[in-house]
FIGUSE-910790 format. One record per residue: x, y, z of N, C-alpha, C, O, CB in turn; residue in one letter. Coordinates in steps of 0.1 Angstrom, whole numbers, padded with zeros to 4 digits, always signed. Glycine has a CB too. Layout:
N
XYZXYZXYZXYZXYZa;...
This chain:
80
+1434+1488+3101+1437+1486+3088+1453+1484+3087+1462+1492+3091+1432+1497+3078x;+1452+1469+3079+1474+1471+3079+1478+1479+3069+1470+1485+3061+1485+1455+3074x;+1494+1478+3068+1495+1482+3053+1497+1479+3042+1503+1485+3033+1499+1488+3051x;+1490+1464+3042+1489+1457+3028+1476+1463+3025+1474+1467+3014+1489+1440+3028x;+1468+1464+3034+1448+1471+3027+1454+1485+3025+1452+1489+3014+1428+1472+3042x;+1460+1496+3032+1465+1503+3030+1472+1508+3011+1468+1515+3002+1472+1501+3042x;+1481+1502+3013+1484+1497+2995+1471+1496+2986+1465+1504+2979+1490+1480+2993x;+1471+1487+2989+1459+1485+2977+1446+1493+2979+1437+1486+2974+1455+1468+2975x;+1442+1502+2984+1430+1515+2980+1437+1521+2975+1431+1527+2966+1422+1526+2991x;+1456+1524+2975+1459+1535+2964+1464+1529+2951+1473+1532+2944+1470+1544+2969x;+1453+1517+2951+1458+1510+2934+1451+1516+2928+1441+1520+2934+1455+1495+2929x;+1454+1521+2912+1444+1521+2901+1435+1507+2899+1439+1496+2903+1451+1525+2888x;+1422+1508+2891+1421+1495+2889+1421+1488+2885+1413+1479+2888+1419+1492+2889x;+1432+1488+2875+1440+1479+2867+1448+1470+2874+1447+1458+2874+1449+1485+2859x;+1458+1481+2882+1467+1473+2889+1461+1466+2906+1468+1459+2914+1480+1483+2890x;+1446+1470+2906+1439+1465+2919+1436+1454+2911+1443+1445+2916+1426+1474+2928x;+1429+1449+2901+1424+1436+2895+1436+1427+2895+1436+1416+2901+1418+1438+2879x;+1449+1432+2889+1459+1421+2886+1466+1415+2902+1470+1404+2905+1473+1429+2875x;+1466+1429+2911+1472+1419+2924+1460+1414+2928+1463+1402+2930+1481+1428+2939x;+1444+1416+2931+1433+1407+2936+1434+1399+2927+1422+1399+2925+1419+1412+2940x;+1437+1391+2918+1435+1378+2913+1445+1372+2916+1443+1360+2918+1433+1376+2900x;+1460+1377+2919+1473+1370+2926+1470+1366+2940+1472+1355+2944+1485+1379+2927x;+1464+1376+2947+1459+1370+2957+1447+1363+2961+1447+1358+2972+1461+1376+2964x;+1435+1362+2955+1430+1352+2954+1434+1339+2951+1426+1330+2954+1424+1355+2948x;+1446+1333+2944+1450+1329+2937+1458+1317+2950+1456+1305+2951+1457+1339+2928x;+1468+1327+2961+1479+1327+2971+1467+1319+2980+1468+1307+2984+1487+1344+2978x;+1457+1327+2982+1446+1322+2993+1443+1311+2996+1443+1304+3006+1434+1327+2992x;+1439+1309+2976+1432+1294+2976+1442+1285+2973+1437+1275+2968+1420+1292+2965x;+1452+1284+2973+1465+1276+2974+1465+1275+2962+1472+1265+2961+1467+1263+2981x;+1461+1279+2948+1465+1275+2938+1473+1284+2929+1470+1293+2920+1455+1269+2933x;+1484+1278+2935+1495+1284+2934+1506+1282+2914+1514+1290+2909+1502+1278+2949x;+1502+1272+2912+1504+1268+2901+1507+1276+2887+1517+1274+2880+1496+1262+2901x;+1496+1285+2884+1495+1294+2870+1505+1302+2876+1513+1305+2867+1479+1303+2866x;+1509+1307+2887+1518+1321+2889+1529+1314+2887+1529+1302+2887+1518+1330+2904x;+1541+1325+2885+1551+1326+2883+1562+1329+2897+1570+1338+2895+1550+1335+2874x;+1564+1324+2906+1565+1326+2919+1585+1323+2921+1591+1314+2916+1552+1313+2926x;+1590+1331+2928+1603+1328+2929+1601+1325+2943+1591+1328+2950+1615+1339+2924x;+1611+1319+2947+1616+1314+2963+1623+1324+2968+1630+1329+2959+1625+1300+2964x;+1625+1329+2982+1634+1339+2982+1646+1332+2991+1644+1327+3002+1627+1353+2987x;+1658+1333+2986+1668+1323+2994+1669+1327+3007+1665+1338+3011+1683+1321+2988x;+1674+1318+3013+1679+1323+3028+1666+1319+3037+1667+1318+3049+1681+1343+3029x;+1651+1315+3029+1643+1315+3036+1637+1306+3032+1634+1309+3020+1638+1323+3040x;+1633+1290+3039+1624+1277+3035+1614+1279+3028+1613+1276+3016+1618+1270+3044x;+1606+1285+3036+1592+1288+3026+1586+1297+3022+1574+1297+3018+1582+1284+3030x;+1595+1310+3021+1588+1322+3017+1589+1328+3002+1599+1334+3000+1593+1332+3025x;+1581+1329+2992+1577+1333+2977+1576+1347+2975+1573+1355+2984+1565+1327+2973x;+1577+1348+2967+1576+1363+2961+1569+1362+2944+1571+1354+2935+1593+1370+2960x;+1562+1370+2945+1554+1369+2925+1557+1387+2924+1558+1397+2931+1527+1362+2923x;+1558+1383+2911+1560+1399+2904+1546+1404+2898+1540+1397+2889+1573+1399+2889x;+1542+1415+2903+1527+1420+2891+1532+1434+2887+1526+1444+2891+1508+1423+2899x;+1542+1434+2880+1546+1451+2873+1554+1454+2885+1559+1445+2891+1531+1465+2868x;+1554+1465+2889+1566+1468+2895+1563+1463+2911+1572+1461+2919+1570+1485+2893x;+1547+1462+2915+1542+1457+2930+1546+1439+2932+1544+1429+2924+1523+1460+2932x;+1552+1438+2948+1560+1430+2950+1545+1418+2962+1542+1423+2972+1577+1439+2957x;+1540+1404+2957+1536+1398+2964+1543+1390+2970+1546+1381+2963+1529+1395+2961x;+1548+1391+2987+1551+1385+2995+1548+1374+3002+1539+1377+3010+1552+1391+2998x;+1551+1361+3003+1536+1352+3009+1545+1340+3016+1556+1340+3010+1523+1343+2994x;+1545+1334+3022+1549+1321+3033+1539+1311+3030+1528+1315+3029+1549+1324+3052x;+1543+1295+3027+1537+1287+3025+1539+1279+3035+1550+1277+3039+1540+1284+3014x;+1528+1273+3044+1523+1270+3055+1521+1253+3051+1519+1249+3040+1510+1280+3059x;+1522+1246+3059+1515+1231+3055+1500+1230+3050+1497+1223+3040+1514+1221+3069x;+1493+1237+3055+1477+1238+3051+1473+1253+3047+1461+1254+3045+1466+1233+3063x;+1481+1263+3046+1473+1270+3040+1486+1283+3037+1497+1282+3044+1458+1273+3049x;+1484+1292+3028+1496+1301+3024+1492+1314+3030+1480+1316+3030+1499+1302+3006x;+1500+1325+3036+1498+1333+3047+1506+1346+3034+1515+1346+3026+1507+1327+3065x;+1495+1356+3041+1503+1368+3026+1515+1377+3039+1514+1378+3051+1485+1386+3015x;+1521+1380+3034+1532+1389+3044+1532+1404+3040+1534+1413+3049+1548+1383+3042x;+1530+1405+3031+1536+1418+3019+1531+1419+3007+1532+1410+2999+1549+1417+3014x;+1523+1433+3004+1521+1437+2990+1521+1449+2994+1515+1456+3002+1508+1433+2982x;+1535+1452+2981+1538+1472+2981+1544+1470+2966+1542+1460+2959+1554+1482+2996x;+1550+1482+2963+1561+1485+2955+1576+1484+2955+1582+1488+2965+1559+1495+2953x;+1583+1478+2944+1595+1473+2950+1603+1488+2950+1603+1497+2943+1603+1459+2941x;+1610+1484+2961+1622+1495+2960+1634+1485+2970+1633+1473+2973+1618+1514+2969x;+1645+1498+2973+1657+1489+2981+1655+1485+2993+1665+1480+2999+1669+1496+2982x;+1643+1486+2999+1639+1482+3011+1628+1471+3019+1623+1468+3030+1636+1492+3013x;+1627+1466+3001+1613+1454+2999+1617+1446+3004+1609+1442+3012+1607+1449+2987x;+1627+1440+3004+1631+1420+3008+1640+1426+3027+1640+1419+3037+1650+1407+2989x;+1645+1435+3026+1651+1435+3039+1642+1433+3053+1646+1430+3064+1657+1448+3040x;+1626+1435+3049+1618+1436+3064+1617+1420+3064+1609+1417+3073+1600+1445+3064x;+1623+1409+3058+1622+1396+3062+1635+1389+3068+1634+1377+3071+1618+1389+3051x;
């Protein structure tokens, strides 16, 4: 088990519904309805906000790859 599944069993399930529809969302490439920032410094890597948990993701030619889902703090964007 990584520790993105790790994360999310200690969701409530409020906040387990709102990141599993973001990432359903990342999976099926339809990426569109989200709100998604680019993170500079890096070609293809996105970030979406769901309340204070941070979705991390790399956009691939054929398909989008998740990297990261935690909580933001001062140590969220440095592991890239």
């Amino acid at each position: 088990m990584d520790r993105n599944q790790k994360f999310l069993k200690l969701l409530n399930e409020k906040e387990f519904d709102s990141v599993q529809s973001v990432l359903r969302a990342i999976v099926s490439g339809d990426t569109s309805t989200l709100i998604s920032k680019k993170l500079s410094g890096y070609p293809n890597l996105y970030r979406i906000r769901v309340g204070s948990i941070r979705v991390i993701y790399v956009v691939h030619s054929d398909y989008n790859e998740i990297l990261f889902v935690g909580r933001r703090n001062e140590k969220t964007y440095k592991k890239f």
